[in-house]
C-alpha positions as CSV (number, residue, x, y, z in Angstrom):
1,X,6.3,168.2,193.6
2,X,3.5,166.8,190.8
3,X,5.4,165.2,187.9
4,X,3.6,165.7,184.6
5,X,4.7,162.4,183.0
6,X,5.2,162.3,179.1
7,X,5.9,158.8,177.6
8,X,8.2,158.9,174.8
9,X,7.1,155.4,173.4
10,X,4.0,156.7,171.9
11,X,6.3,159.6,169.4
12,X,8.8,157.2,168.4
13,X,10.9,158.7,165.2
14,X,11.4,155.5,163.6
15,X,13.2,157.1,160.4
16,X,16.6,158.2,162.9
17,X,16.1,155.3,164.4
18,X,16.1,152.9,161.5
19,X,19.3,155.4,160.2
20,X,21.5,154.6,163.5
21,X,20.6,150.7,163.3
22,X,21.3,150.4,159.9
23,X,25.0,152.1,161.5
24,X,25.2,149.3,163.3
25,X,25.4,146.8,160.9
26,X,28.7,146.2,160.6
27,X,29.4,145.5,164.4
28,X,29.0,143.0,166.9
29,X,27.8,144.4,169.3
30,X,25.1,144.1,171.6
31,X,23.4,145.8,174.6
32,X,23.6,149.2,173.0
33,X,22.2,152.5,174.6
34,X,22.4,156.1,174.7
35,X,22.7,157.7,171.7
36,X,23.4,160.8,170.6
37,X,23.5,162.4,166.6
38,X,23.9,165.0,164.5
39,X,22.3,164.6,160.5
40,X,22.7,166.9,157.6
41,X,22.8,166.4,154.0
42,X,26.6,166.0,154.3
43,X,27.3,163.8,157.2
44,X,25.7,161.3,159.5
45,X,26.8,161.2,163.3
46,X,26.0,158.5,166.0
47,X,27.6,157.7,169.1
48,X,26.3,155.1,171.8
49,X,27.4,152.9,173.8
50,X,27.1,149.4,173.8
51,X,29.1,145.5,174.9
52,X,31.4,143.8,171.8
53,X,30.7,140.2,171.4
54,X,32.6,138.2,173.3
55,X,33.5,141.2,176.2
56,X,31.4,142.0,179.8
57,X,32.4,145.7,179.8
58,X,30.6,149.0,178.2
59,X,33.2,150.6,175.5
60,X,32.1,153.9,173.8
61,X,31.4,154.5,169.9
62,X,31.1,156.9,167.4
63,X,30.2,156.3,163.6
64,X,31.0,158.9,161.3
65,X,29.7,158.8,157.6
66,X,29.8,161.3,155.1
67,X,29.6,161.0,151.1
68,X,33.0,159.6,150.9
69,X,33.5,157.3,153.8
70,X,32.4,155.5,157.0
71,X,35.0,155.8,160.4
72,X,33.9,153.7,163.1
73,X,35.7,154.5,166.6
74,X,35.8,152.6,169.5
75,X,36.9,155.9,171.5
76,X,37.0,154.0,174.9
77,X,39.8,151.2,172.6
78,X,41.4,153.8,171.1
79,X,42.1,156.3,173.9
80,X,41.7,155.3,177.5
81,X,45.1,154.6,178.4
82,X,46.5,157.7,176.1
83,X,44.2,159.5,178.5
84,X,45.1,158.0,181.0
85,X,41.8,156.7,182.3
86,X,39.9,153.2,183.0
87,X,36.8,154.1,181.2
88,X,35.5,156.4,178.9
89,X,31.7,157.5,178.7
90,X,28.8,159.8,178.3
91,X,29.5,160.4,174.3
92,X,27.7,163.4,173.2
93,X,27.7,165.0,169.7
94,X,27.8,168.6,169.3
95,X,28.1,170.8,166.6
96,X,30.5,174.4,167.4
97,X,30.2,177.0,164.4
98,X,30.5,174.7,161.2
99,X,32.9,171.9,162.6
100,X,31.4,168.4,165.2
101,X,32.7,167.2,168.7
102,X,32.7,164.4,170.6
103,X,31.9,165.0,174.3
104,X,32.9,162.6,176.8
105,X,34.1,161.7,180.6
106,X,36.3,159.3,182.8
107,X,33.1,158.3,184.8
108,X,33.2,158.1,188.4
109,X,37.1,158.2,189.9
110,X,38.3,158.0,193.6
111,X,40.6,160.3,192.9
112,X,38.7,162.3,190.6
113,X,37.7,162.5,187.1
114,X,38.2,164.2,183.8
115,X,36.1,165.8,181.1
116,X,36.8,165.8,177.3
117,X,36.3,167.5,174.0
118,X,37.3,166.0,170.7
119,X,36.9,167.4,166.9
120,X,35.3,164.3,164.7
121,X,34.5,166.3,161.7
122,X,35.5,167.2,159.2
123,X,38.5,165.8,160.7
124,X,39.0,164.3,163.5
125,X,41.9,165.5,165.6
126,X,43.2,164.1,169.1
127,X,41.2,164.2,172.4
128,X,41.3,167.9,174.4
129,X,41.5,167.7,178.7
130,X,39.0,169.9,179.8
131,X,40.5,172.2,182.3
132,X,38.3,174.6,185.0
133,X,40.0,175.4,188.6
134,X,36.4,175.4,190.1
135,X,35.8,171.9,189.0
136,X,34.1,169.6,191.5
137,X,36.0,166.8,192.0
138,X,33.5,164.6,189.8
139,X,32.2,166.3,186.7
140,X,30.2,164.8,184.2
141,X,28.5,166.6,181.5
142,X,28.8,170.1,180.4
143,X,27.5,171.6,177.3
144,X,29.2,173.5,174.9
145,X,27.7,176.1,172.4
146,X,29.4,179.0,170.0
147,X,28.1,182.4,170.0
148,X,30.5,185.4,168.2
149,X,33.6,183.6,167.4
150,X,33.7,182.5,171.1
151,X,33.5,179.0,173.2
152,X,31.5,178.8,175.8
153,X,29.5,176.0,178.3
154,X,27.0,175.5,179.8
155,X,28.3,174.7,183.5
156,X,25.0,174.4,185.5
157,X,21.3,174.6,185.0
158,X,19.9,176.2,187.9
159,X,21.6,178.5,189.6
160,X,22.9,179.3,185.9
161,X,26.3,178.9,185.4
162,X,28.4,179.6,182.2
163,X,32.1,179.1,181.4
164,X,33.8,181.0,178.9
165,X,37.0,179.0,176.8
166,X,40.3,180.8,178.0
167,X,42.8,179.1,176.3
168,X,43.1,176.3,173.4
169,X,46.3,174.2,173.5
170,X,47.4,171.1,172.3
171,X,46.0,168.9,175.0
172,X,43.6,170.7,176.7
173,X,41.0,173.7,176.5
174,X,41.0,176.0,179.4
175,X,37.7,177.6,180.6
176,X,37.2,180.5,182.9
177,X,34.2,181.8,184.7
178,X,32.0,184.2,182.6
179,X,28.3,184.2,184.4
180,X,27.1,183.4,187.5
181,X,23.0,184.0,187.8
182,X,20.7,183.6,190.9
183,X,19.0,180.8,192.0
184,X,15.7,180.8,190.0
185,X,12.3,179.1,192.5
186,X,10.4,178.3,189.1
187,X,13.3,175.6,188.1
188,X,14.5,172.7,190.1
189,X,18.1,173.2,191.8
190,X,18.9,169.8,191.3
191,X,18.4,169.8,187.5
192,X,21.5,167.8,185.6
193,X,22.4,168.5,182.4
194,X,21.3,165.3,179.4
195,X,22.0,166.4,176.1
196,X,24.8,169.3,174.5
197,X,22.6,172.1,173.6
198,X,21.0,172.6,170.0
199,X,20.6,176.2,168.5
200,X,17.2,177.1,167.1
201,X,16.1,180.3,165.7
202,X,14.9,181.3,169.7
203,X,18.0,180.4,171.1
204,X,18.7,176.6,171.8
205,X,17.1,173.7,173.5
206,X,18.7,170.6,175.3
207,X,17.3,168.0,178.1
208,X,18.3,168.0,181.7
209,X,17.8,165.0,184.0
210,X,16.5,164.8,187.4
211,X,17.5,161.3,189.4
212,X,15.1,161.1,192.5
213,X,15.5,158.3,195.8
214,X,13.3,155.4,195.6
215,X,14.4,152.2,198.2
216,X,17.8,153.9,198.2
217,X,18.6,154.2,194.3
218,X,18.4,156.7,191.8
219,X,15.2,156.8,189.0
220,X,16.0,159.8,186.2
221,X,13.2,161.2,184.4
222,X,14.0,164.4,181.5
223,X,13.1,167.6,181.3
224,X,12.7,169.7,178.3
225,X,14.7,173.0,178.5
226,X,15.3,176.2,176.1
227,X,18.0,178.7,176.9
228,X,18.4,182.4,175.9
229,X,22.3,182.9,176.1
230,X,21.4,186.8,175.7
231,X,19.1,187.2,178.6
232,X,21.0,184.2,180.6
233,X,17.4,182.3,180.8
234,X,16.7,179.2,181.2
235,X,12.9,178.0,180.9
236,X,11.9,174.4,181.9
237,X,9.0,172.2,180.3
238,X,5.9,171.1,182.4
239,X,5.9,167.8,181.8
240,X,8.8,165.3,183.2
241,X,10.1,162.5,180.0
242,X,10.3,159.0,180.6
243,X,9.9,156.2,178.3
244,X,7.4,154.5,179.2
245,X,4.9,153.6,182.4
246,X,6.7,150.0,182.5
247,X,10.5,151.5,181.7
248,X,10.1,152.9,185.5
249,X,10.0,149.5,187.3
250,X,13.8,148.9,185.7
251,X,15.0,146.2,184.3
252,X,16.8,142.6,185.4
253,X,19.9,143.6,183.9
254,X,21.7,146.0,186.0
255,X,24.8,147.7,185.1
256,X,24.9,150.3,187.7
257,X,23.7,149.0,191.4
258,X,22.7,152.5,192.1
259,X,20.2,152.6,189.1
260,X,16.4,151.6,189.8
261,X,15.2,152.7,186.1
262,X,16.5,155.1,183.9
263,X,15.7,157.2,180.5
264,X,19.0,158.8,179.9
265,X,18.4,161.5,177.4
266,X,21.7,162.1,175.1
267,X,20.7,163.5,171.5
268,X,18.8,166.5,170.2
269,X,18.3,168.0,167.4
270,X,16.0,170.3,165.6
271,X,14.5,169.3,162.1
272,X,11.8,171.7,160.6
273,X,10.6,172.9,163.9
274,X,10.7,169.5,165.2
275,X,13.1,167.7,167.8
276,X,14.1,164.2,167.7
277,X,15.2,163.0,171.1
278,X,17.5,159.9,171.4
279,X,17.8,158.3,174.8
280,X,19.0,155.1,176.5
281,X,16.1,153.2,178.4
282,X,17.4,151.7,181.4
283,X,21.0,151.5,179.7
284,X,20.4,148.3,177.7
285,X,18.5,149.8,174.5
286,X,18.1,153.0,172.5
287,X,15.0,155.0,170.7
288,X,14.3,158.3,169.6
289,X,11.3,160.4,169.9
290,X,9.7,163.4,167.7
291,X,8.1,166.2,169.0
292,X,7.5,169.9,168.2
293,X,9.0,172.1,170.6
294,X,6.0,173.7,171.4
295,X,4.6,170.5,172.7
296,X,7.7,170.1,175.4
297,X,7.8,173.4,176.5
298,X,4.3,173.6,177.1
């Protein structure tokens, strides 16, 4: 396989990120990666993760600020042992008809682990379980998406998968199976999901990940993906997203043994005809990145 590198240094959106640092602000905090956002004229989302002063381990954030008020959350704090979990992580905003969620996971469990779903705006309401009775034993990130009054997600890239929600209750949302597609020889099989999914006027857009072997640990590069929930398409980018030519060679700080280097892509979203990626770099700093869509897809 030739990998088309693009190096998201040199289309750095230094407006979002100037916006999430200036979130910051008020905590101490340090080591912060991954984020994820969602920006209109009413409210400002970002969720990371990052270290508190003072602490070794990674705890997961959101920020919420709208014309009235700031909430900071320190969702891994606040809920892992009401989840009954050790760790919380992967938090991922996504927007589902007019109302925000926070997507997140348990992280790698022995005994398995756990998805979850949780409405930040415009109010925030209690955690849900994600339940599926096809669930591998370790899931990490699905993406959700609302089309005609209906939940669904985005269960696998390639061969396509897609869930359908069942049933909401208190404390947990039930999905079912709703499409199963065919193994497509244009699109890697081992293609992860990154980001939730963003709709634009052709459909939406979100990035996958692809972790390859080198001296026995993983390296992740992105890829650029747009998906046509009528057809049940998926279409990949040429061109393979990593930071930067450096950024591949890792870095001395090493949260994860299994990790070589790493651009872990987290946010989209679609301004003007323009998406801003944000992404963790070896999970010790974040950026974003502007592109038009034509450019990644090409």
């Amino acid at each position: 396989m030739v990998f088309k590198l693009l190096f998201c240094k040199k289309n750095k959106d230094d407006a979002i990120l100037n916006k999430f640092k200036k979130s910051l602000s008020s905590l101490s905090i340090h080591n912060v990666f991954n984020p994820s956002f969602y920006i209109d004229e009413n409210v400002e989302i970002f969720s990371f993760r990052a270290i508190k002063s003072g602490e070794d381990k990674i705890s997961s954030f959101v920020i919420i600020k709208d014309k009235e008020k700031q909430i900071i959350k320190n969702i891994s704090e606040e809920f892992s042992e009401k989840l009954d979990t050790d760790q919380l992580i992967d938090p991922k905003v996504t927007k589902l008809d007019n109302e925000l969620y926070l997507t997140f996971n348990s992280g790698w469990n022995p005994k398995g682990n756990s998805l979850f779903v949780m409405k930040i705006y415009p109010v925030i309401e209690p955690p849900k379980k994600i339940i599926y009775n096809k669930r591998k034993e370790q899931e990490r990130n699905w993406t959700f998406f609302f089309e005609d009054g209906d939940i669904y997600a985005l269960y696998w890239v390639n061969p396509l998968k897609i869930l359908k929600l069942k049933r909401r209750g208190e404390e947990s949302w039930e999905f079912e199976d709703y499409y199963s597609g065919n193994e497509e020889q244009n699109i890697p099989s081992d293609l992860t999901i990154g980001t939730q999914l963003y709709k634009s006027k052709g459909g939406y857009n979100f990035v996958a990940h692809k972790k390859i072997k080198f001296l026995w640990k993983k390296i992740y590069f992105g890829k650029f993906c747009s998906f046509d929930f009528g057809n049940k398409k998926i279409k990949t980018g040429k061109k393979w997203l990593v930071y930067s030519l450096k950024s591949l060679l890792g870095s001395k700080i090493k949260h994860n043994t299994n990790l070589f280097s790493c651009t872990y892509f987290s946010g989209l979203q679609i301004f003007d005809g323009s998406v801003t990626l944000g992404y963790g770099v070896n999970d010790i700093e974040p950026d974003f990145s502007k592109y038009k869509i034509e450019d990644l897809l090409d």
